[in-house]
Steps between C-alpha positions, in 0.01 A plus 500: 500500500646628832743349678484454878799590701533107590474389123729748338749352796447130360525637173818685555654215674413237243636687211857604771487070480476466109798801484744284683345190442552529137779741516760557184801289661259236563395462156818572375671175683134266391583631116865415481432179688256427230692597214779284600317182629371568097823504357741269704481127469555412888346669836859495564559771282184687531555544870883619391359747270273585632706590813770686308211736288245559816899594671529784279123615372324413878760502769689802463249725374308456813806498631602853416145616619492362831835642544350854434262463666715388816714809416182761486562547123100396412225471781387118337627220310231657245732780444128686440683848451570541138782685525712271698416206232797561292760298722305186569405468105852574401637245725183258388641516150858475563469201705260350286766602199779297745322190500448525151822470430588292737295245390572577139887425575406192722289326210189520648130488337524723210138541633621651831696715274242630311307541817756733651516707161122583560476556857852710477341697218161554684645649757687741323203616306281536832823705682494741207119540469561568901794709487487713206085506492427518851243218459523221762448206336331185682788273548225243693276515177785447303642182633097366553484525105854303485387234707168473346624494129782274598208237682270564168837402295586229711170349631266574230133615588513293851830765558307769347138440704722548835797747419307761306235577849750480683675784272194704525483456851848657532372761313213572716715499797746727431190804417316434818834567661542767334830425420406548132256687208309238281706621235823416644396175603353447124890623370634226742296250351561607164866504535522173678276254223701716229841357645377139544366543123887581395602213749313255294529637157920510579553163684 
């Protein structure tokens, strides 16, 4: 079916709203607040926790990337060109690896812990498929299949009914933008339910 100049605008800007509506650092800080608020016995400490892991997996990773892009080093907070990826994913896992120990040395949830390990590990795998293969992963698909295993884990079919459109959604978005292949939105996916699978087979 054709699309009119007028739809293909509504189209385009719908699926610009899922991108940052339902962008990674977004799901990233709704994960690790629900992975604590699971494994803490007070909102007290989930909202510490919480705090100290979205610091270090959320905070400065965007931090980094709005900082490049202040400083001209990427055109977007999407960091679309491939080749200047390799920065904001190294940085992504060593601050995720920070916070990892950090909490490890604090006492925190062992289930933060093993949280961190995954992500950390995630991210090293999609900066080499990036860097060495000159593939360019979907980070957005990736984190869309993190939140919607972790809801699926967490919530059970009413988390799974929700998170997993939502997921697909993403998905969808990130091809009509362009932004992606079907194939490396499909390799973000993959990646992302196979690290929640280690998450809950290690925690």
């Amino acid at each position: 079916m054709h699309e009119t100049a007028d739809t293909r605008r509504w189209v385009d800007t719908a699926a610009r709203i899922v991108s940052e509506a339902l962008a990674p650092a977004i799901i990233v800080t709704a994960v690790v607040a629900a992975v604590a608020w699971d494994s803490t016995d007070t909102a007290g400490q989930a909202v510490v926790w919480s705090a100290v892991c979205v610091l270090f997996s959320a905070v400065i990773p965007m931090g980094f990337v709005l900082g490049g892009v202040r400083a001209g080093r990427w055109e977007d907070h999407h960091v679309a060109d491939r080749a200047r990826r390799r920065w904001p994913l190294v940085v992504g896992a060593v601050s995720v690896g920070a916070g990892t120990v950090l909490v490890l040395a604090l006492g925190g949830p062992t289930d933060l812990v093993t949280l961190g390990v995954t992500m950390g590990a995630v991210l090293a795998v999609v900066w080499v498929v990036t860097d060495r293969w000159s593939w360019k992963v979907s980070v957005h698909a990736l984190a869309a299949a993190v939140g919607a295993s972790t809801a699926t884990a967490l919530g059970g079919w009413a988390g799974a009914l929700v998170a997993w459109p939502l997921a697909l959604l993403v998905g969808w978005s990130r091809v009509r933008l362009r932004a992606h292949t079907p194939g490396q939105v499909g390799v973000g996916a993959l990646l992302g339910a196979a690290a929640m699978a280690a998450f809950l087979l290690l925690r």
